[in-house]
Every structure is written in structure tokens, then in C-alpha cells.
C-alpha positions as CSV (number, residue, x, y, z in Angstrom):
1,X,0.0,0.0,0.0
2,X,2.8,2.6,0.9
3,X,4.7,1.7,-2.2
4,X,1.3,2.1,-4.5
5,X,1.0,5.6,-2.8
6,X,5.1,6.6,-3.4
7,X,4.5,5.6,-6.8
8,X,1.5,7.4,-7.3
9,X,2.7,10.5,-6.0
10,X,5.9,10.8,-7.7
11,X,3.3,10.2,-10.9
12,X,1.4,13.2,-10.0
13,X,4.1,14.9,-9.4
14,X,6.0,14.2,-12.8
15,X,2.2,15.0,-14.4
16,X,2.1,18.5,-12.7
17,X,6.0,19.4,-13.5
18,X,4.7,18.4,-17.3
19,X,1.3,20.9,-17.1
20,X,4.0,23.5,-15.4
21,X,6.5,23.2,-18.7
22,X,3.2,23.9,-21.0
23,X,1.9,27.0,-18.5
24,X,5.8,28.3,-19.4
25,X,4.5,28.1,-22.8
26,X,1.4,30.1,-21.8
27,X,3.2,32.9,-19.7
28,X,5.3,33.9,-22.1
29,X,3.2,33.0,-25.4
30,X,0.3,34.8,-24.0
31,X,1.3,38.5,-23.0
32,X,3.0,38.3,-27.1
33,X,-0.9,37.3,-28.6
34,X,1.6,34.1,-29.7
35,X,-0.2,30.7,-30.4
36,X,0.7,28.5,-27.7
37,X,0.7,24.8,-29.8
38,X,2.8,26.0,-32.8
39,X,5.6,26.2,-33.1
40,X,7.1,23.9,-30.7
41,X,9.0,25.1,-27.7
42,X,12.1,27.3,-28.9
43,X,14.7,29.3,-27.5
44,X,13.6,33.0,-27.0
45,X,17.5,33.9,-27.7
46,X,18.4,32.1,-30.5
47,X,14.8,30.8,-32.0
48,X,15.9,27.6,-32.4
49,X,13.5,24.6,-31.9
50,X,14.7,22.5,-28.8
51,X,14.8,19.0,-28.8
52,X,12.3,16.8,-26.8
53,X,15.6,15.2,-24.5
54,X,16.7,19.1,-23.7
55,X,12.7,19.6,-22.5
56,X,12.2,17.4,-19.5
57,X,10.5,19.6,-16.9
58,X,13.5,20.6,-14.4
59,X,15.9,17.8,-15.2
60,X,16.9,19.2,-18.5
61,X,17.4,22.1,-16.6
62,X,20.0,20.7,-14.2
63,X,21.3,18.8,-17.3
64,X,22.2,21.8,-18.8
65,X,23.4,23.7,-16.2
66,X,20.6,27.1,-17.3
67,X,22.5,27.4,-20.5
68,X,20.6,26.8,-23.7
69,X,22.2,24.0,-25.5
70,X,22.1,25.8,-28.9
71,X,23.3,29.6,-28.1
72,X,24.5,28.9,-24.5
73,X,22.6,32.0,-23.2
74,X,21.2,31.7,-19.8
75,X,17.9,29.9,-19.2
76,X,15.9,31.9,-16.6
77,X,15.1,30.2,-13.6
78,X,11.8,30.9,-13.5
79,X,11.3,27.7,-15.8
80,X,11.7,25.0,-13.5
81,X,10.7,26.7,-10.9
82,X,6.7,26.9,-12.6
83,X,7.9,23.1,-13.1
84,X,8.2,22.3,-9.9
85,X,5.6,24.6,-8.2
86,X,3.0,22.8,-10.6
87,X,4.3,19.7,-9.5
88,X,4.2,20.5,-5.7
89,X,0.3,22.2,-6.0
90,X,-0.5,19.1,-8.0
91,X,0.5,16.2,-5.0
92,X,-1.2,18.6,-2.5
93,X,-4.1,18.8,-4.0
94,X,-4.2,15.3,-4.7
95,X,-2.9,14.8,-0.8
96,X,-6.4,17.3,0.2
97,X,-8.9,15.8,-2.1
98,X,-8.0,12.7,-3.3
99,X,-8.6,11.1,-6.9
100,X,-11.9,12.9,-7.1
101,X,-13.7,15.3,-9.4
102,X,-12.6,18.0,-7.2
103,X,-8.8,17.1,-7.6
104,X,-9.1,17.6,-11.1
105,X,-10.9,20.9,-10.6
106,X,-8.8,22.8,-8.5
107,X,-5.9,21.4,-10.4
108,X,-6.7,23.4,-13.0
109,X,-7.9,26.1,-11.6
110,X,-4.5,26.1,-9.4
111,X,-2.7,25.7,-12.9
112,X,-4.4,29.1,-14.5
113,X,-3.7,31.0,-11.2
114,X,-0.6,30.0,-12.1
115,X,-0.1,31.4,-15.2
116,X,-2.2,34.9,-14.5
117,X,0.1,35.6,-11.7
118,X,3.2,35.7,-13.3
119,X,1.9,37.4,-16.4
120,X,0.9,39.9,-13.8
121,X,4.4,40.1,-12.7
122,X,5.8,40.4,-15.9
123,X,3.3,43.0,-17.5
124,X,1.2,44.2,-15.4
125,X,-2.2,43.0,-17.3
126,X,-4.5,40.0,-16.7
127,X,-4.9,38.9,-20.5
128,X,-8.6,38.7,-20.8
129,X,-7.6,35.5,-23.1
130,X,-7.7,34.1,-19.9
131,X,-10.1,35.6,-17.6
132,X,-13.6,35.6,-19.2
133,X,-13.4,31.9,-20.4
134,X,-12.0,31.0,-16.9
135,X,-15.1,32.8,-15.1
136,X,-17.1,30.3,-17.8
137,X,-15.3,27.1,-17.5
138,X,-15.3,27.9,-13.4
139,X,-18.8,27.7,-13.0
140,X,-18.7,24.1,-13.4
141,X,-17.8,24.2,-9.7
142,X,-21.3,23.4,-9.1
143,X,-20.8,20.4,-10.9
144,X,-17.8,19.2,-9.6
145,X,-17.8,20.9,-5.9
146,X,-20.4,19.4,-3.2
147,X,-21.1,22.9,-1.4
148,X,-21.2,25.0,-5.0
149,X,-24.5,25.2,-6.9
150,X,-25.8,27.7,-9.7
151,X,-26.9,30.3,-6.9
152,X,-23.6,30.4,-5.3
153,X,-21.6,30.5,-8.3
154,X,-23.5,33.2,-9.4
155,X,-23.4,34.9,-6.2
156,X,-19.3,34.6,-6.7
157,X,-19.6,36.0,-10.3
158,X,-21.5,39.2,-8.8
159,X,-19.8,39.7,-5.9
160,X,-16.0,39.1,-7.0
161,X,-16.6,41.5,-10.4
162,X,-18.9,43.8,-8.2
163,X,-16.8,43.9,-5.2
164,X,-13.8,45.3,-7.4
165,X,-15.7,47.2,-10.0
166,X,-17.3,49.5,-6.9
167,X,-13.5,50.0,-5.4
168,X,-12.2,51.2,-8.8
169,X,-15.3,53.0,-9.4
170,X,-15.3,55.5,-6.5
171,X,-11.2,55.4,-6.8
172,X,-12.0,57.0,-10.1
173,X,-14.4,59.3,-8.7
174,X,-12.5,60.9,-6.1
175,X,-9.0,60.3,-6.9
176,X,-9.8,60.9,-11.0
177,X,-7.1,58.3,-11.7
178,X,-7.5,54.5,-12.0
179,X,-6.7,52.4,-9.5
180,X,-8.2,49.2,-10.0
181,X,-7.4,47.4,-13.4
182,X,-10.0,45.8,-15.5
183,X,-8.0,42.3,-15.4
184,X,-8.1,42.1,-11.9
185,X,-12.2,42.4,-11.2
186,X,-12.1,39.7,-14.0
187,X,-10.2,37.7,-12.1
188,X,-12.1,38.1,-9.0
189,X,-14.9,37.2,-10.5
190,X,-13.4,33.6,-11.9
191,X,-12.6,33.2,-8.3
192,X,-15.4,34.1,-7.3
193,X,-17.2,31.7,-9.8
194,X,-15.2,28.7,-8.5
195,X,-15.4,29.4,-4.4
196,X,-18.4,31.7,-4.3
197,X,-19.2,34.6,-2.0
198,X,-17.5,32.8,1.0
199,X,-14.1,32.4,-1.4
200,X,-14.5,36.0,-2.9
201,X,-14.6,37.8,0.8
202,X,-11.9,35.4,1.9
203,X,-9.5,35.9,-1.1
204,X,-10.2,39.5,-1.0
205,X,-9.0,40.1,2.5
206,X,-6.4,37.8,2.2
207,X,-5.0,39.3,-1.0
208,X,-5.2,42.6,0.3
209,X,-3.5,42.0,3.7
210,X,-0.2,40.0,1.8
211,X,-0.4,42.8,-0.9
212,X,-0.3,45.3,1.7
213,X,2.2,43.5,3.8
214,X,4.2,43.4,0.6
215,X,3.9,46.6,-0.5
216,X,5.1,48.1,2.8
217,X,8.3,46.2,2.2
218,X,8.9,46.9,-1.3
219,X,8.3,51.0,-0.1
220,X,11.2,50.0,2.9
221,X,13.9,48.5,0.6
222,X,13.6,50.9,-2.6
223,X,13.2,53.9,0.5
224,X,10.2,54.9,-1.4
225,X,12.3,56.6,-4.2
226,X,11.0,58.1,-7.6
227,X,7.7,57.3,-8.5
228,X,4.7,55.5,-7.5
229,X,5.1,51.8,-6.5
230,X,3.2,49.9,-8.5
231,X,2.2,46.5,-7.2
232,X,0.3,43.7,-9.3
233,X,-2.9,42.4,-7.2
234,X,-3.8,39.5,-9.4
235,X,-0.8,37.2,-7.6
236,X,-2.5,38.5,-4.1
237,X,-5.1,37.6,-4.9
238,X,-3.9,34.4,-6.2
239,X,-2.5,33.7,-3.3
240,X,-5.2,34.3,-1.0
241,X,-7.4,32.1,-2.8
242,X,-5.1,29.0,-3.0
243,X,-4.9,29.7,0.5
244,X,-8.9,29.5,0.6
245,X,-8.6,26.3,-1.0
246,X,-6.4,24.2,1.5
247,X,-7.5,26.3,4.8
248,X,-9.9,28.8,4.2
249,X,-13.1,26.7,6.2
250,X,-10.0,25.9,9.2
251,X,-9.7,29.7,8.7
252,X,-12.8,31.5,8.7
253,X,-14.1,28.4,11.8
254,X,-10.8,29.9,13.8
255,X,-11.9,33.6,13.5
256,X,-15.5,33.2,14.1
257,X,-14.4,31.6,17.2
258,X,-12.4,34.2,18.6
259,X,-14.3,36.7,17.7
260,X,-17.6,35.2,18.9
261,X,-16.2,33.1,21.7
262,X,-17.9,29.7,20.5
């Protein structure tokens, strides 16, 4: 039984390391309006094609040493490291949920958050490529998630776009600059159609506490020199809500218990 479990572990893990080489694909295709299937994966350097053996998530890395094996220019990081974070999400998902419906769900779920939060990083947009189809193809919560059903995804839907929309709205109003992008009350309201209202007020106030917390730090170590700091929210909120997902009920039960006292 223990060896089944090893072996089926390390197979999810492999699986997920695979998905994270594809979302590489994505968060760099995506941002450039690139087809992600064609060509095949290439070097952004040099533009040649790599070979299948030089594309084995994170060992071809290590093989390698970083380099590209054509032009010898430095592979970013970042690549295996999707690889593996794919891989990790994927066996603790699987660890929370099981082989069920709702490991597959949040699997790829987990897998677009993925993707939107780096391409947040990068360019500070939320492709809505991604977005409105997600807030489609997240509604089948209520299919595949026991507490979701059409009232409550639609609850998330209104709440995570209106939630966002209203901030940005008065923002406008009074500070006659935006402060709210477009791409992030789409992406609230794909989270909100796959965890509801419960998921949208958690996410939110979990986003905006680590993107707070995050932004006071950034502010510390540039000393708050030239410019405005600008700070992506969609990996906040990202965060927050795979947060939700493995401990948001533990969560919320722990602070209506302190602040209720039962």
C-alpha cells in the first residue's frame, strides 16, 4: 500500500512538472498574442527549436546547467521553478482531495492561477484571453464541488466583479485616476465563480493584507524613491485564494471563534 501511494505521488508529481512546462509556454506565449501549440518550444534567444531530450521539466534544466544548448545564453530560472511549483500544487491537492472530481478541478484552476500571476508580474495585465473563459469554465464548480451550486456561483460572479468594479469606481471618482485594473475584477470574478461569495470575501482580504504586507516592504527596501510603486494584485489575490482552498473553512471556523467566543 505505501509503495502504491510513493508511486502514485511521484506520478502526479511528474504530471504536474509536465502541465508547469506547458503554462511556461502560456506565460510567455500569451502576453505576445503568440499561439501557444505551434511552433514547438524554442529558445527566445536564438529561436531555435529545442529538442524533446533538452525539454524534460527541471531535469533538463539541471542537465544543462541554465544554459541553452544551442546559443548557450542563460535559461531563466523561472522555468523550473513553474515546473516544480505545478508539481508541488499538483500532490497537495491530490494529498487534500484525493482522486476525485474536485482534484481535477482545482488542479486546474490552481494551474491558471498559475499562469495569471506571473503574467501579472511580468506585464502588469491580466490577459482577458484568460479571464472571461475561466469565469465560464469555473462555474462548473457546481458540478464538480459538493457545497457549489448555480446560486452560489453566481453569487461569486457578482460579488468578486462587483466587489472590485465599486472600489475602482469610487477610486476614479475621487481620486480621477484608475486604481483598479480591468483584469483584476475579471479575475475576481473567476474566483469568485469557482469558491463563491465565501471564497471572494476570503481571497479579498487575504490578498489585500499579503499585498499590503508586501507593499510596505517593497516601499522599505527601494526607500520609497521616484515614482509611484506599483504592485500587481492578481498574484495577491492568487495567493489568498489557493490559501482558501487548502485552509480557508479551518480559517474563517478559527476567526468566528475568537471573535464570537464559541
Amino acid at each position: 500500500m505505501l509503495n502504491n501511494t510513493i508511486t502514485l505521488t511521484l506520478l502526479l508529481f511528474a504530471f504536474g512538472a509536465c502541465i508547469g512546462s506547458f503554462l511556461n509556454v502560456c506565460i510567455f506565449r500569451i502576453p505576445e498574442k503568440l499561439s501557444i501549440v505551434f511552433p514547438g518550444s524554442f529558445c527566445p534567444i536564438c529561436k531555435k527549436e529545442i529538442p524533446f531530450y533538452c525539454n524534460i521539466p527541471i531535469l533538463s534544466y539541471l542537465f544543462l546547467m541554465g544554459r541553452c544548448k544551442h546559443c548557450k545564453s542563460r535559461i531563466s530560472f523561472r522555468y523550473p521553478m513553474v515546473e516544480l511549483l505545478a508539481g508541488v500544487f499538483t500532490v497537495l491537492l491530490f494529498v487534500k482531495f484525493g482522486l476525485t472530481a474536485q482534484l481535477f478541478f482545482w488542479m486546474c484552476f490552481v494551474y491558471v492561477l498559475i499562469v495569471i500571476s506571473l503574467i501579472d508580474l511580468d506585464h502588469q495585465i491580466i490577459p482577458d484571453r484568460i479571464s472571461i473563459p475561466g469565469i465560464l469554465i469555473f462555474s462548473s464548480s457546481a458540478v464538480f464541488i459538493p457545497e457549489m451550486s448555480a446560486v452560489t456561483v453566481l453569487a461569486g460572479i457578482i460579488s468578486g466583479g462587483g466587489i472590485l468594479y465599486a472600489i475602482a469606481f469610487v477610486y476614479l471618482k475621487f481620486r480621477k485616476k484608475e486604481g483598479m485594473g480591468g483584469g483584476d475584477i475579471k479575475l475576481l470574478a473567476m474566483i469568485g465563480a469557482a469558491t463563491g461569495l465565501k471564497g471572494v470575501l476570503f481571497t479579498l482580504f487575504a490578498g489585500s493584507f499579503m499585498g499590503t504586507f508586501a507593499g510596505i516592504a517593497a516601499m522599505v527596501l527601494t526607500r520609497g524613491c521616484h515614482g509611484q510603486l506599483k504592485i500587481p494584485f492578481g498574484p495577491y489575490l492568487s495567493l489568498g485564494t489557493i490559501l482558501y482552498i487548502f485552509f480557508g473553512e479551518g480559517i474563517i471556523q478559527w476567526y468566528l471563534l475568537t471573535i464570537t467566543g464559541y
